[in-house]
N, C-alpha and C positions, 0 to 999 in steps of 0.2 A: 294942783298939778299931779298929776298924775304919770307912770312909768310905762309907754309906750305896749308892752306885755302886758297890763293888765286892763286894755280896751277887749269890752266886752260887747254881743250882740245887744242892741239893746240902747244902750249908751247915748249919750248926747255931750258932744265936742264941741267946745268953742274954740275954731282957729279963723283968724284976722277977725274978728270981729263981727263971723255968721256962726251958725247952731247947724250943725251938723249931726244927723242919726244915725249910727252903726247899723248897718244892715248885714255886715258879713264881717269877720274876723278870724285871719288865721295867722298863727304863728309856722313861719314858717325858716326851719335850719338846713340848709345848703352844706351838702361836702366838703365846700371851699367858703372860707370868710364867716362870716359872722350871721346870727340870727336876726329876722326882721318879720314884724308883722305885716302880714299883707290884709288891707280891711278895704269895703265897701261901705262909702259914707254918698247918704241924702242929704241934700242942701234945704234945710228947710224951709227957709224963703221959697226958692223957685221949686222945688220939688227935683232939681236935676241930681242925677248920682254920679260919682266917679269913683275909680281904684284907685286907691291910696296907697304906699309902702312906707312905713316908719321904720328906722332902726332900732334894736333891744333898744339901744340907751338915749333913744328921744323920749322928750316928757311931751306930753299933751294937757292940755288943760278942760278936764269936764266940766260940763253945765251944772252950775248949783238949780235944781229944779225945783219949786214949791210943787206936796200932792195934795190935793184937795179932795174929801169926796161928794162926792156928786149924785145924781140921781137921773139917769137918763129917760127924758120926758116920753119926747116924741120927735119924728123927724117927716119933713114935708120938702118944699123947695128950695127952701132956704136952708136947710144944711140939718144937722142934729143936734138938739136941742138937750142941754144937762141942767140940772138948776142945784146949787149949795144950799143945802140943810140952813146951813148955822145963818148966811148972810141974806139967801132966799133971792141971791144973782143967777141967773141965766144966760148962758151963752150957750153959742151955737159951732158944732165943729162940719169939717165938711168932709164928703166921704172921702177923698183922698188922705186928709188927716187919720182917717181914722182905720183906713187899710183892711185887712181881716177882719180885722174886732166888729165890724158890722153884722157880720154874723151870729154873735154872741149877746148883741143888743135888744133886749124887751122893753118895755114900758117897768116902771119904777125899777130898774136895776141899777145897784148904788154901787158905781166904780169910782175909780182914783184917777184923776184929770192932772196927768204932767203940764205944771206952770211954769214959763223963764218971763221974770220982770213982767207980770200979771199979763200974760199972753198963752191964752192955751194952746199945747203941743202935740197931743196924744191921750188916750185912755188904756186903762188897764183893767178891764171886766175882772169879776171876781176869778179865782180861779178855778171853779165849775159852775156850771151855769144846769141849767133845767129846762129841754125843750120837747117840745111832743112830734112826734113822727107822721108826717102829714101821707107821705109817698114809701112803700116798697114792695117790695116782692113777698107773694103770699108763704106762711109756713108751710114747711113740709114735714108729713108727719116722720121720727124717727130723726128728723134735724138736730137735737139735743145731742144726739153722739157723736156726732162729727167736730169737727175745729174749721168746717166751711164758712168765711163770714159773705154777706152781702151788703149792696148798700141801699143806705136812709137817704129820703130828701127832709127834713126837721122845717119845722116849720117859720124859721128867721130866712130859708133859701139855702143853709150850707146843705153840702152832701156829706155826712160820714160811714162810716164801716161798721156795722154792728153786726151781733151774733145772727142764726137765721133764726131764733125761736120769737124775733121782736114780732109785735103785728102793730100795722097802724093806728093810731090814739094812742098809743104807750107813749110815757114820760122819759125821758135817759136824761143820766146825769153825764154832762159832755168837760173834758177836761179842757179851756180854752188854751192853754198855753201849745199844746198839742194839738188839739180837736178830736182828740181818739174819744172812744164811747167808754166810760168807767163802769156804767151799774143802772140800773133802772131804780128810776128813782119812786120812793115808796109812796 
């Protein structure tokens, strides 16, 4: 159990007996009375979301998660495909599961697959990933001087922001927790 303040983005709650994911958390103290976090929880069964308010002094009870990692195969009709190193198990998550982070997914990329009671939840791609630049706007020359950025299309489908000296074929190392462009990768 855990102290109502320290639900964080991210998170996974178990109340009455469903797994709920933090999608939004604020702490929030009013002029008058007492402080109360106000958070946005996904139901993970159904995928339905609702606004929640707890008070400072509710406890909440978080999901003990097993991480495993994994190696994301491939994905087809049937959902996205990770298989475990150590046990050489396969399973399959499906895009809704899996949210953004799709974007971040290649072939053998070895993420950490949130388990509750041998049921996968979620992934968590490493924290940069490495993708090549399929789409953007040509250099111009004397662009170096500036702090103008434009955008990439990368080649998983995300769009990001990068400097204007990229040209297409270039590698960039992309921060997944954010998605901003860190560095071109060497």
């Amino acid at each position: 159990m855990i102290v109502a303040t320290q639900i964080r983005v991210g998170m996974v709650l178990l109340r009455d007996g469903e797994l709920y994911k933090v999608l939004e958390a604020v702490h929030v103290t009013p002029g008058k009375g007492r402080g109360m976090m106000q958070t946005k929880l996904r139901r993970l069964s159904t995928g339905t979301q609702q606004d929640v308010r707890f008070r400072s002094s509710d406890t909440v009870e978080k999901a003990h998660l097993e991480r495993r990692e994994m190696e994301f195969l491939y994905n087809d009709d049937t959902g996205y495909h990770f298989m475990d190193h150590k046990t050489y198990d396969q399973i399959a998550l499906q895009a809704e599961d899996l949210g953004d982070m799709i974007g971040y997914l290649l072939p053998n990329t070895l993420c950490q697959v949130e388990m509750f009671e041998g049921k996968p939840l979620g992934v968590d791609p490493p924290i940069t990933v490495e993708l090549k630049v399929v789409e953007t706007d040509p250099v111009l020359k004397g662009a170096t001087a500036t702090n103008k950025s434009k955008p990439a299309k990368l080649e998983t489908g995300i769009t990001v922001t990068i400097p204007p000296f990229i040209e297409v074929g270039e590698v960039l190392r992309i921060d997944t927790r954010t998605g901003n462009y860190v560095e071109r990768a060497k």
